[in-house]
Backbone as CSV, one residue per row, in Angstrom:
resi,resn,N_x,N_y,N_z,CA_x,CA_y,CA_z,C_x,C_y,C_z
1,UNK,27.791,15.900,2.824,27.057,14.720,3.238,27.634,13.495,2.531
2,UNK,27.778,12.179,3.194,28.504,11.415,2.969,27.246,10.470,1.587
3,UNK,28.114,10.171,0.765,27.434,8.863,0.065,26.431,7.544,0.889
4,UNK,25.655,7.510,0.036,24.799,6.275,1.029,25.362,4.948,0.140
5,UNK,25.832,4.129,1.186,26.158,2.766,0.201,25.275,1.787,-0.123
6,UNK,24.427,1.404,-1.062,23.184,1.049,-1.560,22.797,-0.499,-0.778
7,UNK,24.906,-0.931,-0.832,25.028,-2.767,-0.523,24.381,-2.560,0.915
8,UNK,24.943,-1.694,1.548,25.048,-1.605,3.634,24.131,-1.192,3.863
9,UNK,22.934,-0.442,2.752,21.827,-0.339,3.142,20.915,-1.381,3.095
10,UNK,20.745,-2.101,2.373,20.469,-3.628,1.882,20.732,-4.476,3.543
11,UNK,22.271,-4.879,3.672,22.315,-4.976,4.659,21.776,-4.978,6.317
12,UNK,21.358,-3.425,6.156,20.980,-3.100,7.457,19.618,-3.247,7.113
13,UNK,18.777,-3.229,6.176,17.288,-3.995,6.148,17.273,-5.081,6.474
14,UNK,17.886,-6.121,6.220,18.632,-7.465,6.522,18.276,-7.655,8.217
15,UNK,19.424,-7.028,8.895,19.456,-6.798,9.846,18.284,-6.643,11.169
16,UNK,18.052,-5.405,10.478,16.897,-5.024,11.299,15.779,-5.740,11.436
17,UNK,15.556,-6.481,10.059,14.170,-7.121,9.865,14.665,-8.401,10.723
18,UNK,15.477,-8.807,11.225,15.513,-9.922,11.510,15.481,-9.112,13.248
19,UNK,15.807,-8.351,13.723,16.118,-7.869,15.229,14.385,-7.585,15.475
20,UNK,13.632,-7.199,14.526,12.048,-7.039,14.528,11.451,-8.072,15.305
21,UNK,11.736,-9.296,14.025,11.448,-10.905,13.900,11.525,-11.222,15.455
22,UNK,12.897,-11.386,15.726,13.193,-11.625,17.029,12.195,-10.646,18.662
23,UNK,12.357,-9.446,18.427,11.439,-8.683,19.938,10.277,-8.287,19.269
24,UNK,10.140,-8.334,17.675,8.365,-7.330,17.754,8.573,-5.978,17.560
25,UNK,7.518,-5.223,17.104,7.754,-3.702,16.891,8.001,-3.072,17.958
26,UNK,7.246,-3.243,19.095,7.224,-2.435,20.361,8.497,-2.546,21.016
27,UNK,8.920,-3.970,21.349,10.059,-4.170,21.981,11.866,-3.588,21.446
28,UNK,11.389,-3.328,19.984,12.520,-3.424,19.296,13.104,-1.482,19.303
29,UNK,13.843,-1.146,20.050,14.271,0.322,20.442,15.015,0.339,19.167
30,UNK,15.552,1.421,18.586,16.181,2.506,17.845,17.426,1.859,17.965
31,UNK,17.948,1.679,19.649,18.647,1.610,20.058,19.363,0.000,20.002
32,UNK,18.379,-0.557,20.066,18.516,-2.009,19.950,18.869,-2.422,18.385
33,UNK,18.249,-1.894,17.644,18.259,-2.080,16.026,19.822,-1.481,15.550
34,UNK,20.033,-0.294,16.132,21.205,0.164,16.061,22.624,-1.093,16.359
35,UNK,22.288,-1.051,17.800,23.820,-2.110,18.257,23.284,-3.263,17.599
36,UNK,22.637,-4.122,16.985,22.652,-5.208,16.273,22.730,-4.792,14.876
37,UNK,22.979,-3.599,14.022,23.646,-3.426,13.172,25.069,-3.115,13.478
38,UNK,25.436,-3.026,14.801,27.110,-2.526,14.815,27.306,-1.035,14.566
39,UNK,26.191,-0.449,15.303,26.368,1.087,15.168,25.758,2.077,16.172
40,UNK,26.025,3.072,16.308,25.537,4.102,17.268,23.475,4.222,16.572
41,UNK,23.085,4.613,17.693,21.361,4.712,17.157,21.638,6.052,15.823
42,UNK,22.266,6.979,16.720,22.827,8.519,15.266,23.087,7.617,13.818
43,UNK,23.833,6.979,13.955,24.220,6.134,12.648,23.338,5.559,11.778
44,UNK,22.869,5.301,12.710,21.484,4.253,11.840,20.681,5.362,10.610
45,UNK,20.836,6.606,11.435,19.468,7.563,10.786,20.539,8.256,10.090
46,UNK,21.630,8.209,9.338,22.302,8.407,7.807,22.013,7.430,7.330
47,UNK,20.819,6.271,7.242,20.367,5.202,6.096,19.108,5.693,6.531
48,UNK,18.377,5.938,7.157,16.994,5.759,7.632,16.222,7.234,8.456
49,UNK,15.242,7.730,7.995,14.580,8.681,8.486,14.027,8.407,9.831
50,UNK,13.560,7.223,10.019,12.498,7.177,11.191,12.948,5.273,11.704
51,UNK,12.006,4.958,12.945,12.060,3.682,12.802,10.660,3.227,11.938
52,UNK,9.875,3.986,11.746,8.619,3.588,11.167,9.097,3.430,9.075
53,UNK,10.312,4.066,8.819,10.992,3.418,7.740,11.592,2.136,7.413
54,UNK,12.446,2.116,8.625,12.677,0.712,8.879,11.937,-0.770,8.884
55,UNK,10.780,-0.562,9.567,9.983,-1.701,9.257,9.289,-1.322,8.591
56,UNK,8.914,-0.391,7.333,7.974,-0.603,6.334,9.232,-1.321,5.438
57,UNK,10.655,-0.710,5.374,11.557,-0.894,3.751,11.850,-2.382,4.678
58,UNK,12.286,-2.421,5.570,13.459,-3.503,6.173,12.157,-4.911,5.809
59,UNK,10.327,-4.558,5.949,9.873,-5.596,5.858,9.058,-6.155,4.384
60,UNK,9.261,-4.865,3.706,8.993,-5.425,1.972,10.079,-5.989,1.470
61,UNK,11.481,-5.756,1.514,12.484,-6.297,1.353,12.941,-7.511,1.681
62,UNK,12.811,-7.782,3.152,13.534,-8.918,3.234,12.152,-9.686,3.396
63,UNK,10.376,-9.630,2.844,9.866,-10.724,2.602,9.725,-11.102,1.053
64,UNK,10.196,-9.918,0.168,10.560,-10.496,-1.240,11.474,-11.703,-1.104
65,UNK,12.708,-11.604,-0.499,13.696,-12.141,-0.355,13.221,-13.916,0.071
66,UNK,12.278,-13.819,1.297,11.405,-14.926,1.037,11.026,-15.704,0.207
67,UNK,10.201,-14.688,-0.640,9.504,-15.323,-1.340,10.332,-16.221,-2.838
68,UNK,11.595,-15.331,-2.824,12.293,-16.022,-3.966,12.858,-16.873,-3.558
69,UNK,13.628,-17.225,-1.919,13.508,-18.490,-1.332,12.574,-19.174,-1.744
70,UNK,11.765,-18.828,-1.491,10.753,-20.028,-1.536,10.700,-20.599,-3.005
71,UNK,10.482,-19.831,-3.786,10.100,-20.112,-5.364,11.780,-20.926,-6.041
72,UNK,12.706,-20.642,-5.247,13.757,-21.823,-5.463,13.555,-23.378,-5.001
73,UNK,12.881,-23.954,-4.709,12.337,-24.741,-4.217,11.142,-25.810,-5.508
74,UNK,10.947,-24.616,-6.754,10.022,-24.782,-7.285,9.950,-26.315,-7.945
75,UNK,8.529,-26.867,-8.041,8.559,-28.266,-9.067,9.808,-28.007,-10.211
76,UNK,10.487,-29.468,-10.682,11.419,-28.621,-12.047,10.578,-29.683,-13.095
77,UNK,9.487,-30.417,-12.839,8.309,-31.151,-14.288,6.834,-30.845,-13.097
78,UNK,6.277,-31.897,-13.934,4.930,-31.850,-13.246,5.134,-33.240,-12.221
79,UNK,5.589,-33.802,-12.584,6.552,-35.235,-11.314,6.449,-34.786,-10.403
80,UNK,7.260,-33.359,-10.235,7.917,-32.786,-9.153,6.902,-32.505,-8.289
81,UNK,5.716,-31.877,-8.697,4.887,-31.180,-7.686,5.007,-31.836,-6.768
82,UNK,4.262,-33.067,-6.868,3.890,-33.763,-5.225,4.747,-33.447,-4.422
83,UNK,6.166,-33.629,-4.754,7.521,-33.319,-3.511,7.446,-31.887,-3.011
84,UNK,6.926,-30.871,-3.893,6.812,-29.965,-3.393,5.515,-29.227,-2.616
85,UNK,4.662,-29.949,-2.867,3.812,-30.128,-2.050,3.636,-30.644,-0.433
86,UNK,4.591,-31.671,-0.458,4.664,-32.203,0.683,5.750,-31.553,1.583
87,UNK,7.136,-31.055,0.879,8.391,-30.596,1.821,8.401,-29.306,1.849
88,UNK,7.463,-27.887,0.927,7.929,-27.039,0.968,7.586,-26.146,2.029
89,UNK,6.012,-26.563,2.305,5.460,-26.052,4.068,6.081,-26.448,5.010
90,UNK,6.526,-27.363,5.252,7.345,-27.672,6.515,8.685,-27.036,6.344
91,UNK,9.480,-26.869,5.414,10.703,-25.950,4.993,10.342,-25.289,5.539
92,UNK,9.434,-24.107,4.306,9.100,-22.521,4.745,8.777,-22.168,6.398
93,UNK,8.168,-23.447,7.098,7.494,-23.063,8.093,8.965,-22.769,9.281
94,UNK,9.782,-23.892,8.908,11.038,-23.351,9.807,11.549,-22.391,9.648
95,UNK,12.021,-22.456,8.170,12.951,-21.411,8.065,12.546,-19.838,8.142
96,UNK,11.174,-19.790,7.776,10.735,-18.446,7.705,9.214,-18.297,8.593
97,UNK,8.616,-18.885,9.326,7.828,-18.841,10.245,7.829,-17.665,10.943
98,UNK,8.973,-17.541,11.648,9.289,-15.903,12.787,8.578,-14.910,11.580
99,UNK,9.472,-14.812,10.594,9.024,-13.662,9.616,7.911,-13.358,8.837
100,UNK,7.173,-14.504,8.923,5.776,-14.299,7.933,5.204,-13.761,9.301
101,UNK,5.333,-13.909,10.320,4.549,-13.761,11.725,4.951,-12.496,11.738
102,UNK,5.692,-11.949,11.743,6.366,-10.202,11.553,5.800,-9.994,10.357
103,UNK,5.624,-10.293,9.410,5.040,-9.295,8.764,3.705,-9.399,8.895
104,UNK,2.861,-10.251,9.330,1.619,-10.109,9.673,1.517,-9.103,10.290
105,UNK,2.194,-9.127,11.276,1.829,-7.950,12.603,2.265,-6.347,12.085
106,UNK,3.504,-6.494,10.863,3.236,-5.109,10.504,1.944,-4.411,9.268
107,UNK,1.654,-5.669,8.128,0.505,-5.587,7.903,-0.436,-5.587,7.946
108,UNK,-0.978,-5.785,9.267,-2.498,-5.883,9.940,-2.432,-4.326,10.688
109,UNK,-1.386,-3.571,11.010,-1.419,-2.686,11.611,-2.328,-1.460,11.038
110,UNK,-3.018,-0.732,11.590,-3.875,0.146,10.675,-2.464,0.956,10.502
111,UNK,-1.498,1.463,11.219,-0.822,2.174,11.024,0.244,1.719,9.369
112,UNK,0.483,0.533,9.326,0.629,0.199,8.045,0.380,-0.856,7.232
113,UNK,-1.286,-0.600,7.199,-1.522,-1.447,6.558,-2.045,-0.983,4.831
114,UNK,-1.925,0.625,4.642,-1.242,1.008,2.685,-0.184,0.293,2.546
115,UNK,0.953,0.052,3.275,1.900,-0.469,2.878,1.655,-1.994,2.409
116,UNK,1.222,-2.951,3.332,1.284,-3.851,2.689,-0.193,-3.938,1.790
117,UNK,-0.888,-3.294,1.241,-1.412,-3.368,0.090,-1.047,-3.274,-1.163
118,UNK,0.317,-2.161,-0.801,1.236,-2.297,-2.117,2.306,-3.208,-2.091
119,UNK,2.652,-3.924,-1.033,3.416,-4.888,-0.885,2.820,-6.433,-1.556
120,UNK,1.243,-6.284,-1.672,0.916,-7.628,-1.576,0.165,-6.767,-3.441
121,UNK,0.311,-5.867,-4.401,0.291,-5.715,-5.559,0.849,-6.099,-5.969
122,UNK,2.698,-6.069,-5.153,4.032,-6.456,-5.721,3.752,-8.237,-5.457
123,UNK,3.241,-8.701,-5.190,3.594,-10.374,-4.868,2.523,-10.559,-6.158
124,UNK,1.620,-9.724,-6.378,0.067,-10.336,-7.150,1.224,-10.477,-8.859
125,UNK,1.918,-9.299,-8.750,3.356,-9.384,-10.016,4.028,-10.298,-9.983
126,UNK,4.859,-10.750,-8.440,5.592,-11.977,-9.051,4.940,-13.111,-8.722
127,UNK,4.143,-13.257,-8.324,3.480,-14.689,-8.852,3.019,-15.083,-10.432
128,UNK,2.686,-13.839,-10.779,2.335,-14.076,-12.195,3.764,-14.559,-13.168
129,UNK,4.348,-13.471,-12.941,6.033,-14.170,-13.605,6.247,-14.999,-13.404
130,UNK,6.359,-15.807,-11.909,6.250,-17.161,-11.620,6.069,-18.254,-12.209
131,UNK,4.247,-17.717,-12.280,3.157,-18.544,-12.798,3.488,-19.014,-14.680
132,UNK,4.139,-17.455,-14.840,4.698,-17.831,-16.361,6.093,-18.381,-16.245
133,UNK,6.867,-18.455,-15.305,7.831,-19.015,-16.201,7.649,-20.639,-15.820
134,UNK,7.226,-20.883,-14.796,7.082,-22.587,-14.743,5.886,-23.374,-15.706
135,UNK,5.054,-22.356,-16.738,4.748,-23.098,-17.328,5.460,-23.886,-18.566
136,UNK,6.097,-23.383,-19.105,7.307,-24.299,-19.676,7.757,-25.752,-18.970
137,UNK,7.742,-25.756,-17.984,8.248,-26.509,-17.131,7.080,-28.058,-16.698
138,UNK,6.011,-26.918,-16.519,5.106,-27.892,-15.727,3.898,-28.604,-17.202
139,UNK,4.063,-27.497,-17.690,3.201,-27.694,-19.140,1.682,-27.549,-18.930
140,UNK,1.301,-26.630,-18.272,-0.172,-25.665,-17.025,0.364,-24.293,-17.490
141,UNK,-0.725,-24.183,-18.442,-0.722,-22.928,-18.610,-0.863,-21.789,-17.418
142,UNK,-0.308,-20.876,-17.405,0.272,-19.784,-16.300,-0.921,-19.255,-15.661
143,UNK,-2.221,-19.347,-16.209,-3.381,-18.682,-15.444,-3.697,-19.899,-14.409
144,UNK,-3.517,-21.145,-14.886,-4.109,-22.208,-14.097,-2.736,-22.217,-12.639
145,UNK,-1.757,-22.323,-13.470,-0.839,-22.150,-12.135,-0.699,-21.162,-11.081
146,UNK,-1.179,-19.772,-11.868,-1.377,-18.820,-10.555,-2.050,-19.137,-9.779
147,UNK,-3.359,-19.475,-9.949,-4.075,-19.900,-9.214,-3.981,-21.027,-7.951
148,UNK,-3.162,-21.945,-8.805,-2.881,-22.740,-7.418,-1.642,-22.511,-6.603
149,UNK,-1.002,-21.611,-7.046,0.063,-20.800,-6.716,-0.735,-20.007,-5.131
150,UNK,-1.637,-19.073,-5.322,-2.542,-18.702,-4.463,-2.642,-19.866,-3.353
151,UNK,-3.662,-20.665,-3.809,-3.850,-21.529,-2.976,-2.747,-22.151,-1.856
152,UNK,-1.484,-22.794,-2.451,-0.695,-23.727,-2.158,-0.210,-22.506,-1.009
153,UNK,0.434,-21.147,-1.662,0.763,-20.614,-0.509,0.583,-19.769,0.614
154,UNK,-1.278,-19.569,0.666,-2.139,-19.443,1.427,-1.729,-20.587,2.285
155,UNK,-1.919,-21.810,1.719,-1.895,-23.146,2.741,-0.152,-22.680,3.590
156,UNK,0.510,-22.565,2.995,1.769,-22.678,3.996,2.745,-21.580,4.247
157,UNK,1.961,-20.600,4.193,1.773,-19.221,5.126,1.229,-19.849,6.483
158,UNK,-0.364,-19.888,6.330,-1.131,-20.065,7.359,-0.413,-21.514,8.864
159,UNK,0.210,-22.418,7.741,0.871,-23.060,8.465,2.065,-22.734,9.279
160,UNK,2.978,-21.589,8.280,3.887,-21.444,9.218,3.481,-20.273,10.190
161,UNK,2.115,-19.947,10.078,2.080,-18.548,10.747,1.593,-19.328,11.886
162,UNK,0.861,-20.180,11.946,-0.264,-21.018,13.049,0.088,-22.451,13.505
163,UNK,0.835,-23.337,12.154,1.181,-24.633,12.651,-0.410,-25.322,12.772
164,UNK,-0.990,-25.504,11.797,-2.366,-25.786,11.535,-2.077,-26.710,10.719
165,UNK,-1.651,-28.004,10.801,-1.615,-28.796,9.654,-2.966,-29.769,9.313
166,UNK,-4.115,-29.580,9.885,-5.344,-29.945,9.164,-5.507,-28.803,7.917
167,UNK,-5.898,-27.626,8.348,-5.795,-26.581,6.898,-4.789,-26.911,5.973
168,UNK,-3.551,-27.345,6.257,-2.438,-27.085,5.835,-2.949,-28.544,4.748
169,UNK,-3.408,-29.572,5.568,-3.202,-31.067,4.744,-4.521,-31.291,4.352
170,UNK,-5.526,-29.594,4.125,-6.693,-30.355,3.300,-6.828,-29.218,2.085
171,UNK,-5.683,-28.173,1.799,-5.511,-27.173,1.014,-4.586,-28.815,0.090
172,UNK,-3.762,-29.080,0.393,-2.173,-29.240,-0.095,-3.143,-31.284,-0.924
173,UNK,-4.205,-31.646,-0.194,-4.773,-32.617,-0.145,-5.791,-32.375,-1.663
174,UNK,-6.231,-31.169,-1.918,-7.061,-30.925,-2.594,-6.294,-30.582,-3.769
175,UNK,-4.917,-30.387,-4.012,-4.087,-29.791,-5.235,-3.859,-31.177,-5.669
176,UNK,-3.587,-32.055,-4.630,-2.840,-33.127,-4.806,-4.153,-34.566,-6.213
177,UNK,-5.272,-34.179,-5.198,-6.351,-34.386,-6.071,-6.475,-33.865,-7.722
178,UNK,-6.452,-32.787,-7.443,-6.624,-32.066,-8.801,-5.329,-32.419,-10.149
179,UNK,-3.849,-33.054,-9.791,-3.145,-33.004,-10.482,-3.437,-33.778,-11.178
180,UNK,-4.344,-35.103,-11.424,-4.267,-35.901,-12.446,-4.995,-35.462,-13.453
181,UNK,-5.809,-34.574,-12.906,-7.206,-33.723,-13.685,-6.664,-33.131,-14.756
182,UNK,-5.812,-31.837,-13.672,-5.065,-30.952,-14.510,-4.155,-31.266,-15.737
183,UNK,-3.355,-32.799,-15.131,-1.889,-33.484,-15.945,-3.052,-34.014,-17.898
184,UNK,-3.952,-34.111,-17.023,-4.771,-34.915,-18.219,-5.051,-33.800,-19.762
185,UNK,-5.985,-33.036,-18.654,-6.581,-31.553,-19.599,-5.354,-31.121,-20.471
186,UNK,-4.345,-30.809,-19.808,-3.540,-30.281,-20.368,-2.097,-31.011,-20.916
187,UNK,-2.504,-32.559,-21.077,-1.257,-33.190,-21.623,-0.077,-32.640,-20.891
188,UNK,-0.316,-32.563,-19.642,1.502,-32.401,-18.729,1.990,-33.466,-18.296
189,UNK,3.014,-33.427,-18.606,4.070,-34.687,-18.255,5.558,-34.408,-17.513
């Protein structure tokens, strides 16, 4: 039995999750996932047991991958927030809209929806790392930032999932409020 190559498996999560994105679970054949990796459907299944593997690994994977998109983006003082407040929902909402919408639909599924409970344990982790390493930065201690961490990207999820920019501009409206509060309490500058 041949070696599995760890990179081309990576890859073909890549792949697939995006051929999902594009037709949906139902629409998206074995077969289809296959020739948009550049391979016979047989091929596919020396990386992959099932297609029901595929969109559980292909969609924890490439929405981590998201999410550290996204968190590149981050305030680099407490200045910064507002800008990121204002540009990072409309970003996220282009660039990754299709895919938060795919993974909704595979996490709402009763069929997998254990999965994303442990998918969304793993985000409750890196937000907290997050939350700690920008406090250095923002000078908000890391419990206060998770928290609006929550919030902010509740707000622009929901936006890119729906394009709701009243929710979107009375979540993002209410942080925006709170920063002088926060900048004060906590001497951030």
């Amino acid at each position: 039995m041949r070696k599995k190559d760890p990179n081309k498996r990576e890859e073909l999560l890549s792949v697939c999750f995006d051929c999902f994105c594009k037709y949906g679970i139902e629409a998206t054949s074995t077969l289809k996932l296959a020739e948009a990796c550049g391979m016979s459907s047989g091929n596919i299944f020396h990386y992959f047991r099932s297609k029901d593997e595929i969109i559980i690994e292909s969609t924890a994977y490439c929405m981590a991958k998201v999410e550290d998109d996204f968190m590149q983006h981050a305030p680099e003082n407490f200045d910064d927030i507002k800008r990121f407040l204002k540009e990072v929902p409309y970003w996220t909402a282009k660039q990754h809209g299709e895919k938060y919408r795919f993974m909704y639909q595979v996490y709402t599924s009763p069929q997998y929806r254990q999965y994303g409970k442990e998918f969304f344990n793993g985000v409750r982790e890196r937000y907290t790392d997050y939350a700690k390493s920008l406090e250095p930065k923002l000078g908000i201690p890391w419990r206060v930032l998770q928290s609006l961490i929550y919030i902010f990207v509740r707000a622009s999820v929901h936006y890119a999932l729906f394009e709701d920019e009243e929710y979107l501009l009375a979540q993002t409206r209410l942080l925006e409020d709170m920063l002088p509060l926060i900048g004060e309490k906590y001497n951030a500058k």
